[in-house]
GUPA-20366 format. One record per atom (N, C-alpha, C, O): residue in three letters; x, y, z; residue number from 1; atom name. Coordinates in Angstrom, 3 decimals, always signed. Layout:
ala, X, Y, Z, NUM, CA
...
END
This chain:
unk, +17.693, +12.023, +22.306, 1, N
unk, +16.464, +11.279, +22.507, 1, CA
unk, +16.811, +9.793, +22.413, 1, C
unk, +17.204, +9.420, +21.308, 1, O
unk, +16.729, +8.868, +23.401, 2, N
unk, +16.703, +7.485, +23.090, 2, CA
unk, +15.162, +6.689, +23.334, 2, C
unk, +14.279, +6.913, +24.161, 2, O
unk, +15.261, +5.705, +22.271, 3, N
unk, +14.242, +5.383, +22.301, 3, CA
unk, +14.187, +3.318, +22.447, 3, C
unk, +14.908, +2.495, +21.882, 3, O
unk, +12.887, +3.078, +23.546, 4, N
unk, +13.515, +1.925, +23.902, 4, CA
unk, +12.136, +1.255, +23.326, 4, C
unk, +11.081, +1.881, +23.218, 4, O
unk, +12.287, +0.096, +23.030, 5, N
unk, +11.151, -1.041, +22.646, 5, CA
unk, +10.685, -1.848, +23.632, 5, C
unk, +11.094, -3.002, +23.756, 5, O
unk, +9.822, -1.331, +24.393, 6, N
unk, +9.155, -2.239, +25.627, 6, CA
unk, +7.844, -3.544, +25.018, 6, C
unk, +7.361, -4.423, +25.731, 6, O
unk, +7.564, -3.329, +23.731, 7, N
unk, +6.427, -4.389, +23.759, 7, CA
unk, +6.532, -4.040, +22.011, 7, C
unk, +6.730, -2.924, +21.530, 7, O
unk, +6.341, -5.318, +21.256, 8, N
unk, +6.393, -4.811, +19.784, 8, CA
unk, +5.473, -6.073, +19.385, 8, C
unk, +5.170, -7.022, +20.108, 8, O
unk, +5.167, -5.877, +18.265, 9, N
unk, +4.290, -7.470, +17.536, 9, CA
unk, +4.119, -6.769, +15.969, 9, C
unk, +4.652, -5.732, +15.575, 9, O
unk, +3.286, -7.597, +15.284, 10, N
unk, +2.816, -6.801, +13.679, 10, CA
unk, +1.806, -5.682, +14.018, 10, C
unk, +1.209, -5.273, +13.022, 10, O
unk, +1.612, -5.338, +14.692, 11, N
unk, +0.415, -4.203, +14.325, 11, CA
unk, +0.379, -3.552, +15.593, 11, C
unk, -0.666, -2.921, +15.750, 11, O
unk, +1.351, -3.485, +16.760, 12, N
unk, +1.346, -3.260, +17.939, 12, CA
unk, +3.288, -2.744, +18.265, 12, C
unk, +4.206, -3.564, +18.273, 12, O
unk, +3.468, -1.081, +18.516, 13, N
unk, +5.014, -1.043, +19.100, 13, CA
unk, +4.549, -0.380, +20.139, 13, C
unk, +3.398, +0.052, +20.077, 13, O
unk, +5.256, -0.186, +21.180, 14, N
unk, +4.815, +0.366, +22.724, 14, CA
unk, +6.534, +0.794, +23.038, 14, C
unk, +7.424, +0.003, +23.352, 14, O
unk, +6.633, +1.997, +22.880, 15, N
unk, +7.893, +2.492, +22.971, 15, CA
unk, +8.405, +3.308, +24.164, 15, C
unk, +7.476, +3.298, +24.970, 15, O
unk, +9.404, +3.994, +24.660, 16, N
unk, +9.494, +4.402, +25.965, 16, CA
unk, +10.421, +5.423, +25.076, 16, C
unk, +11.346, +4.874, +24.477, 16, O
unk, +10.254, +7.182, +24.880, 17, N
unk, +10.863, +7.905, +24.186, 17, CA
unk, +11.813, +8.944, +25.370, 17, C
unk, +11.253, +9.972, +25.751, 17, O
unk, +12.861, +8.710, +25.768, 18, N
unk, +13.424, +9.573, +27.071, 18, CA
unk, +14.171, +10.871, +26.294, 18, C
unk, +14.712, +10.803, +25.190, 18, O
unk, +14.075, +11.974, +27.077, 19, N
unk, +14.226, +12.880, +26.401, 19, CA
unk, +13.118, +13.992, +25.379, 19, C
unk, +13.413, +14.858, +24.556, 19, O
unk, +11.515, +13.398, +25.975, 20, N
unk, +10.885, +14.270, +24.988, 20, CA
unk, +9.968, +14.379, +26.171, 20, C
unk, +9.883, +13.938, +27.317, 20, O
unk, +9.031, +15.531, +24.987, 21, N
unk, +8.207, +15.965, +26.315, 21, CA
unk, +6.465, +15.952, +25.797, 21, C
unk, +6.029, +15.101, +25.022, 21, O
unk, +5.791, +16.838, +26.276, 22, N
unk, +4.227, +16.826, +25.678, 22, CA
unk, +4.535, +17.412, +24.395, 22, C
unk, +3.845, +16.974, +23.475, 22, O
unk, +5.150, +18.041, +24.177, 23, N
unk, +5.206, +18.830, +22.435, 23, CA
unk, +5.515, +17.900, +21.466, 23, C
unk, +4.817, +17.657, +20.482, 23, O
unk, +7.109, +17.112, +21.897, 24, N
unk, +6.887, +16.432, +20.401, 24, CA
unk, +6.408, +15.140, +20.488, 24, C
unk, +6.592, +14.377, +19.539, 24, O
unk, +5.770, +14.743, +21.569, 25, N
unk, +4.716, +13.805, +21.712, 25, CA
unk, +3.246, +13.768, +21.331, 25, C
unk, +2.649, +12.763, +20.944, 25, O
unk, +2.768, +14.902, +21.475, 26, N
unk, +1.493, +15.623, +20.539, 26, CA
unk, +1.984, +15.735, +19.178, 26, C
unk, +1.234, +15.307, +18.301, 26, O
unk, +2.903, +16.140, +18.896, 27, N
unk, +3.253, +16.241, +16.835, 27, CA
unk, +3.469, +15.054, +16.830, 27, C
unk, +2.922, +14.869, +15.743, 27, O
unk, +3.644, +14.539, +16.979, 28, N
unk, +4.060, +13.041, +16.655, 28, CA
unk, +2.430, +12.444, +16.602, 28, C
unk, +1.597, +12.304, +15.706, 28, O
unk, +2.460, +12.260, +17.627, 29, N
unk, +0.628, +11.652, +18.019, 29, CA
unk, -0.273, +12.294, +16.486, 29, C
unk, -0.542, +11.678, +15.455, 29, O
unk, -0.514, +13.462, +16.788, 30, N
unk, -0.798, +14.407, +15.331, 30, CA
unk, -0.285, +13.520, +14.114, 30, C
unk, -1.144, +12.804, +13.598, 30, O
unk, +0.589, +13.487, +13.756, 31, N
unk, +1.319, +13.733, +12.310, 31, CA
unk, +0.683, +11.292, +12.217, 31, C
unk, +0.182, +10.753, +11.231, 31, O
unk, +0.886, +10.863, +13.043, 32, N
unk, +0.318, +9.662, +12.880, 32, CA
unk, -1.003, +9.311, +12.740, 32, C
unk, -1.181, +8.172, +12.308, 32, O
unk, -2.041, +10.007, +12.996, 33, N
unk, -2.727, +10.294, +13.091, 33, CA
unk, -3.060, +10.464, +11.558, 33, C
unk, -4.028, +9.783, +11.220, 33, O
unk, -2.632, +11.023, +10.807, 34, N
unk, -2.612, +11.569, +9.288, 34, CA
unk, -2.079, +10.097, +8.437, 34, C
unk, -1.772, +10.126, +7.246, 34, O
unk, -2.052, +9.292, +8.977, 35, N
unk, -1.680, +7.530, +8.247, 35, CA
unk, -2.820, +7.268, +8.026, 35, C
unk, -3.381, +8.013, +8.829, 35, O
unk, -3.656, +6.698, +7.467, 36, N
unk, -4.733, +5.831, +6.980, 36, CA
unk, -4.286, +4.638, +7.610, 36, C
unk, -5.301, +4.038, +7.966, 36, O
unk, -3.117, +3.900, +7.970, 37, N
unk, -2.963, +2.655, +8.030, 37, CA
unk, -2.921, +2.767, +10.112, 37, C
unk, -3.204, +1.784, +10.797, 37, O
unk, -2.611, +3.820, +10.586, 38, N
unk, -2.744, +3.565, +11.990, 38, CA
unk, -4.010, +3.619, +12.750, 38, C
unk, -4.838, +4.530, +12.730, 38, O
unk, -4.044, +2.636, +13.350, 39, N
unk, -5.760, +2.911, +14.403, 39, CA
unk, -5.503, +3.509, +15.653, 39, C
unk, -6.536, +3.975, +16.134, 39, O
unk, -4.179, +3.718, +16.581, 40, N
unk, -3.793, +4.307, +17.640, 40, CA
unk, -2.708, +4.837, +17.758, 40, C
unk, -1.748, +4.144, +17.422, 40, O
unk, -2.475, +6.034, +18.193, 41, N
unk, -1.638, +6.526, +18.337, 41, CA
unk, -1.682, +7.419, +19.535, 41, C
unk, -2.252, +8.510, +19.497, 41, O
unk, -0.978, +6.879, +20.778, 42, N
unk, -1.321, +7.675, +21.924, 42, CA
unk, +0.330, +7.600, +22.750, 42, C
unk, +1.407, +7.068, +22.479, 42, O
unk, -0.071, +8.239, +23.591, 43, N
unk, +1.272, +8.034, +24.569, 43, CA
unk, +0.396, +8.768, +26.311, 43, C
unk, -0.630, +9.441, +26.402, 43, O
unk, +1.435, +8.215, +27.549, 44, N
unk, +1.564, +8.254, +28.594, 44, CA
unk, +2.144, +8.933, +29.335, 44, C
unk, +3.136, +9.044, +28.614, 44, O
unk, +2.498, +9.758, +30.563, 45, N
unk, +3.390, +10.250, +30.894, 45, CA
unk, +2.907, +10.179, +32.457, 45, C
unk, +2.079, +10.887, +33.031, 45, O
unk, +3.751, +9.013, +32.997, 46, N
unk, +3.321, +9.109, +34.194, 46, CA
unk, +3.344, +9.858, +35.413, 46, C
unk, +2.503, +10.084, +36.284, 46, O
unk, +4.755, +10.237, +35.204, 47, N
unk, +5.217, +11.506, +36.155, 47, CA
unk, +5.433, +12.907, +35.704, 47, C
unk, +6.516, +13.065, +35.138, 47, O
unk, +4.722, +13.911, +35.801, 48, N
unk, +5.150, +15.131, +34.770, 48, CA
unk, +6.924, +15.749, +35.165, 48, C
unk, +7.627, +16.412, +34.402, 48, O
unk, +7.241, +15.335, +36.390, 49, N
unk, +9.212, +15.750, +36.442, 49, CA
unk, +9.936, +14.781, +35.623, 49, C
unk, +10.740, +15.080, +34.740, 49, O
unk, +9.631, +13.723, +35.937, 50, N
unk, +10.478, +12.396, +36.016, 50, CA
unk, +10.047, +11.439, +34.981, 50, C
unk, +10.916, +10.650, +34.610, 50, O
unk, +9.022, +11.359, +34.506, 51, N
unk, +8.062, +10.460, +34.083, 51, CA
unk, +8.840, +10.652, +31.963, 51, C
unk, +8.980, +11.576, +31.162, 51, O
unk, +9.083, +9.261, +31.982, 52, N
unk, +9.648, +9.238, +30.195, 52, CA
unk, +8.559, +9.049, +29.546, 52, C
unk, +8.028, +8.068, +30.067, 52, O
unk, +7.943, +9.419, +28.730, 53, N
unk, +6.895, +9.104, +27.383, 53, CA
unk, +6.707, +7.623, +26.919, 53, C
unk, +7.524, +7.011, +26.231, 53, O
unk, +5.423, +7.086, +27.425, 54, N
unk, +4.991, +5.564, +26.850, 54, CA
unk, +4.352, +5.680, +25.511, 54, C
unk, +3.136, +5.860, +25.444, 54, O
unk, +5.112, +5.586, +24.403, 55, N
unk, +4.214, +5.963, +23.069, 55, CA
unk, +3.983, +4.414, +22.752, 55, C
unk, +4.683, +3.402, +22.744, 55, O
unk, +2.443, +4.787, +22.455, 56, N
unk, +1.559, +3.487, +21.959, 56, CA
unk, +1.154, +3.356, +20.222, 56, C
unk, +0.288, +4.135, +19.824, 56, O
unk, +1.529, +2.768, +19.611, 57, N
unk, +1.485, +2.977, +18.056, 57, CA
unk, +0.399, +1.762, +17.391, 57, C
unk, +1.382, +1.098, +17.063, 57, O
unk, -0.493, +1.104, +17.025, 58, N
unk, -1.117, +0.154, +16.491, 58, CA
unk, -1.665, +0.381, +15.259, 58, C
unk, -2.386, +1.371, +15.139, 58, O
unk, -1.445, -0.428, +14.191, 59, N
unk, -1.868, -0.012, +12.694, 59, CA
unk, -2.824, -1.352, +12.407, 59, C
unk, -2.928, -2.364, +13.099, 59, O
unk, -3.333, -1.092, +11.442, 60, N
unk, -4.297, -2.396, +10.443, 60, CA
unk, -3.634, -2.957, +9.947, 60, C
unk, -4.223, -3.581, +9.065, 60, O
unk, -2.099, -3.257, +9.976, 61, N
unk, -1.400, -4.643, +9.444, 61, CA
unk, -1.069, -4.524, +8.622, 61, C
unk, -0.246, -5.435, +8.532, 61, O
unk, -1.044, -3.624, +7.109, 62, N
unk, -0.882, -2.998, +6.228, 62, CA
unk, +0.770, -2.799, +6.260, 62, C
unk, +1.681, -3.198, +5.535, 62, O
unk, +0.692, -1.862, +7.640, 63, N
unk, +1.971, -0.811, +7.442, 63, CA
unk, +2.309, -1.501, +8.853, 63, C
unk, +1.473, -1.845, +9.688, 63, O
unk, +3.930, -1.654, +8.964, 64, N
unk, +4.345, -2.011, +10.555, 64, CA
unk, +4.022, -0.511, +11.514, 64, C
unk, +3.829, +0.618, +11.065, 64, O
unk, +4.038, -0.848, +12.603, 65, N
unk, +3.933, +0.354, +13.236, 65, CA
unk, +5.377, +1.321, +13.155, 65, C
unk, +5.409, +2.547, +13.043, 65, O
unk, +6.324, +0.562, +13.229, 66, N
unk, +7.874, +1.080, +13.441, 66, CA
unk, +7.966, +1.849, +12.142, 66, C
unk, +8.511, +2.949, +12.237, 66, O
unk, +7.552, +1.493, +10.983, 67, N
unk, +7.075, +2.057, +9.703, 67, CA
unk, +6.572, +3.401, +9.921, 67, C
unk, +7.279, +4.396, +9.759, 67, O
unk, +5.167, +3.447, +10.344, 68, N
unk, +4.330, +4.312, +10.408, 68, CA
unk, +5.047, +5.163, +11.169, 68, C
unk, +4.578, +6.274, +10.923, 68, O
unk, +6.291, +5.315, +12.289, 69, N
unk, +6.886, +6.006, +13.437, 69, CA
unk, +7.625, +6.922, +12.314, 69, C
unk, +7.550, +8.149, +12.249, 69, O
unk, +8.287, +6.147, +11.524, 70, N
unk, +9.773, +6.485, +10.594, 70, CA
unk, +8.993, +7.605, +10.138, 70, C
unk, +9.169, +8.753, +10.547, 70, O
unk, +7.964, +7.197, +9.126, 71, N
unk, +7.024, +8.078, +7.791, 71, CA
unk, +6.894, +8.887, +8.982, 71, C
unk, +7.887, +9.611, +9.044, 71, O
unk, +6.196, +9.068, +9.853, 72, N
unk, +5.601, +10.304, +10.585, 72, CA
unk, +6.967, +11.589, +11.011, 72, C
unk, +7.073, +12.805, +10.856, 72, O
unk, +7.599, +10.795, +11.442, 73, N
unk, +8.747, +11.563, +11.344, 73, CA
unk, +9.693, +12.121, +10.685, 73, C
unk, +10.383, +12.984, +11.228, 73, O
unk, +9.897, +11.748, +9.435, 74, N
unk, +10.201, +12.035, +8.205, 74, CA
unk, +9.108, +13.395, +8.247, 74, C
unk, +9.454, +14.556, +8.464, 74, O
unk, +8.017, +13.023, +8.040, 75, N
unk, +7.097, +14.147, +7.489, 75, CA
unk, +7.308, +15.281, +8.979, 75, C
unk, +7.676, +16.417, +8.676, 75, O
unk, +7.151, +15.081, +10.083, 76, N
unk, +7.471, +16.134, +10.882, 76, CA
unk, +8.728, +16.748, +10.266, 76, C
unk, +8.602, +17.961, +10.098, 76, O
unk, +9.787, +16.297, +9.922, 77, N
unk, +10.776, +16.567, +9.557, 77, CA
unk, +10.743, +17.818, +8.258, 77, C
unk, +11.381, +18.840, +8.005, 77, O
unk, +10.171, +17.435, +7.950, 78, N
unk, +9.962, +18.164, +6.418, 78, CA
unk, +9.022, +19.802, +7.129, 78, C
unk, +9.341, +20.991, +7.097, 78, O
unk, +8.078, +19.236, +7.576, 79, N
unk, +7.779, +20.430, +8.480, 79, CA
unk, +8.049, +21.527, +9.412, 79, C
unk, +7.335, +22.476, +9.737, 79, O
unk, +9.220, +21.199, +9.769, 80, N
unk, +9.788, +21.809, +10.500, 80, CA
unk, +10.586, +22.755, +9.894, 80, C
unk, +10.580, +23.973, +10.069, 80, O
unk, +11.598, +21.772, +8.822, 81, N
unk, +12.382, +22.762, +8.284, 81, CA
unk, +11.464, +24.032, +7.297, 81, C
unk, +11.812, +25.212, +7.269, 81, O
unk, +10.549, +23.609, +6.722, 82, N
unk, +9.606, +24.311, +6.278, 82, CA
unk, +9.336, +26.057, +6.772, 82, C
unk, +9.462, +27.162, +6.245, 82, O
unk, +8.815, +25.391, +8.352, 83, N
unk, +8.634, +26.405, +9.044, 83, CA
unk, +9.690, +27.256, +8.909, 83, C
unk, +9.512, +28.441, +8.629, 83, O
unk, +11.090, +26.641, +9.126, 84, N
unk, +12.460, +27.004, +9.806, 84, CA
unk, +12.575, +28.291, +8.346, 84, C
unk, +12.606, +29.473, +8.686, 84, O
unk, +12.613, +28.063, +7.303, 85, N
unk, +12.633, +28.720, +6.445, 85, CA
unk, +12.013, +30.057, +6.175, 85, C
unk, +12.526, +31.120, +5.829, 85, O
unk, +10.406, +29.622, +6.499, 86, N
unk, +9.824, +30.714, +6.302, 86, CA
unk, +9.921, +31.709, +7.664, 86, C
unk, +9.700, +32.902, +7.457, 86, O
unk, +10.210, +31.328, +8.922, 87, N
unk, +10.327, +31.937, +10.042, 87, CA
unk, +11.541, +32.768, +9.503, 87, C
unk, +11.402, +33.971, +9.724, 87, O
unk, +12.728, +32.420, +8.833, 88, N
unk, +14.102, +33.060, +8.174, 88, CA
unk, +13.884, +34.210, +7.182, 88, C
unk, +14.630, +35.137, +6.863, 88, O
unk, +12.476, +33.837, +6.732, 89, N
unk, +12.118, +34.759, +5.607, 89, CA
unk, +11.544, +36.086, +6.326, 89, C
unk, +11.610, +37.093, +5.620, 89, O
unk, +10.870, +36.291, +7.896, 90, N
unk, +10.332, +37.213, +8.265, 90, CA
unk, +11.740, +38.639, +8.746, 90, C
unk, +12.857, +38.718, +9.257, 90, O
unk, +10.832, +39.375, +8.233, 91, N
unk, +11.641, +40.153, +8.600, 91, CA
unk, +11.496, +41.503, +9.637, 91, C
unk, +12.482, +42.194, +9.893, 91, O
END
């Protein structure tokens, strides 16, 4: 996954995520969403073959947005393996 910085400020990152798709663009969107400190969290996809992910991030100034990206992902992180575990546990 690379991820590029097309537009940034204090309370505003506008990122271009290549390599992802509607899934972990919705968990992501989701899991930011769960910040108190973000007011937007959306993304774009202009072309559904071709088209890279425009993720839009804006917070209340509090928390940087690039912040709020890290924490959200961290916590997806934790979730996953979570799952990963208990999916290990079925038998």
């Amino acid at each position: 996954m690379k991820l590029t910085v097309l537009e940034e400020s204090n309370k505003r990152v506008v990122l271009e995520i290549e390599g992802a798709g509607h899934s972990f663009c919705n968990a992501l969107k989701s899991e930011l969403y769960a910040d108190e400190d973000v007011n937007v969290a959306t993304y774009a996809i202009d072309h559904p073959l071709i088209g890279k992910p425009k993720f839009i991030v804006e917070t209340n100034g509090k928390e940087s947005p690039k912040k709020a990206l890290v924490n959200a992902a961290k916590r997806l992180k934790k979730t996953n393996e979570k799952f990963e575990l208990d999916f290990l546990k079925l038998k």
